[in-house]
C-alpha positions as CSV (number, residue, x, y, z in Angstrom):
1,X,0.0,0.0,0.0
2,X,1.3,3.5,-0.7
3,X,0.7,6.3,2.1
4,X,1.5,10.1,1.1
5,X,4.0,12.0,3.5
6,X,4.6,15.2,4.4
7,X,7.8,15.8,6.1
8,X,8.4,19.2,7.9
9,X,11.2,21.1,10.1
10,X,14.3,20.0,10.7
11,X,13.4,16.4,9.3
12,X,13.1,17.5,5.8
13,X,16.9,16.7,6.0
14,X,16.7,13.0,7.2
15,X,13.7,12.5,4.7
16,X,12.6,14.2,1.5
17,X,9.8,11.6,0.0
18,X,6.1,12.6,-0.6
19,X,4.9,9.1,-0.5
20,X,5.8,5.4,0.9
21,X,5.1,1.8,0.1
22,X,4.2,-0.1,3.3
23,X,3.2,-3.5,3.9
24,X,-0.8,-3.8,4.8
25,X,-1.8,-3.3,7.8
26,X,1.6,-1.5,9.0
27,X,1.5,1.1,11.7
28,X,2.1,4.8,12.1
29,X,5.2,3.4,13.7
30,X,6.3,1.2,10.9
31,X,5.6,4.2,8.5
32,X,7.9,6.5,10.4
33,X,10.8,4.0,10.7
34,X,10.6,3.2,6.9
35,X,11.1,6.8,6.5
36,X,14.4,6.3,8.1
37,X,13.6,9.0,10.9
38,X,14.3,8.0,14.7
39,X,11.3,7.9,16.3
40,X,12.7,10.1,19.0
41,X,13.1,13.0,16.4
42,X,9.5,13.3,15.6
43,X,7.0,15.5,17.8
44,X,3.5,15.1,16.4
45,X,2.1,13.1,13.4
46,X,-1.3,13.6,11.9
47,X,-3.2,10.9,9.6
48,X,-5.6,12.0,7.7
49,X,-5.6,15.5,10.1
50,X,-6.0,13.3,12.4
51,X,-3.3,14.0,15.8
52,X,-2.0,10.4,16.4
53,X,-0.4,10.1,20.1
54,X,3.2,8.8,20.8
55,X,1.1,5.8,22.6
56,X,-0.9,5.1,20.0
57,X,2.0,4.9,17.0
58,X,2.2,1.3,17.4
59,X,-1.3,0.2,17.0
60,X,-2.5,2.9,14.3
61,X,-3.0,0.9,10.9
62,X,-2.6,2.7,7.8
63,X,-4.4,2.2,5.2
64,X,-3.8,2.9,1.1
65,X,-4.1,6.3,-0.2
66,X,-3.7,7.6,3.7
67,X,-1.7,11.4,4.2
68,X,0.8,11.5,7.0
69,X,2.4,14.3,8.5
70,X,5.4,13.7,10.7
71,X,6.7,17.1,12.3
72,X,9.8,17.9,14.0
73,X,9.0,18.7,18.0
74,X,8.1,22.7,18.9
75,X,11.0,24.3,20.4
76,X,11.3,28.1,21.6
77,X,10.1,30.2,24.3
């Protein structure tokens, strides 16, 4: 299955794909690490809009034709 990426911040340099081919039923998780980002580097990601907790990466199925954005973490003050 294909799922479209977005990659933004600082991870644009680890990663510069718009799209990845994932086995079925592979997780947000999965996803992420076949973009070759470490997991600690990434703040939020979305599915779909859709805000998908740090707890939750693991058990979050894709699906074909989803839209992921993976963002580096909010820093500043």
């Amino acid at each position: 299955m294909r799922v479209k990426v977005r990659v933004t911040g600082h991870l644009i340099d680890l990663c510069s794909v718009d799209e990845v081919e994932l086995s079925e039923g592979a997780s947000v998780a999965d996803a992420v690490a076949a973009l070759g980002i470490p997991p600690e580097q990434v703040g939020l990601v979305s599915v779909d809009g859709q805000a998908v907790s740090k707890a939750r990466r693991d058990t979050t199925a894709l699906t074909d034709g989803n839209e992921m954005v993976v963002m580096a973490p909010l820093t500043g003050g």
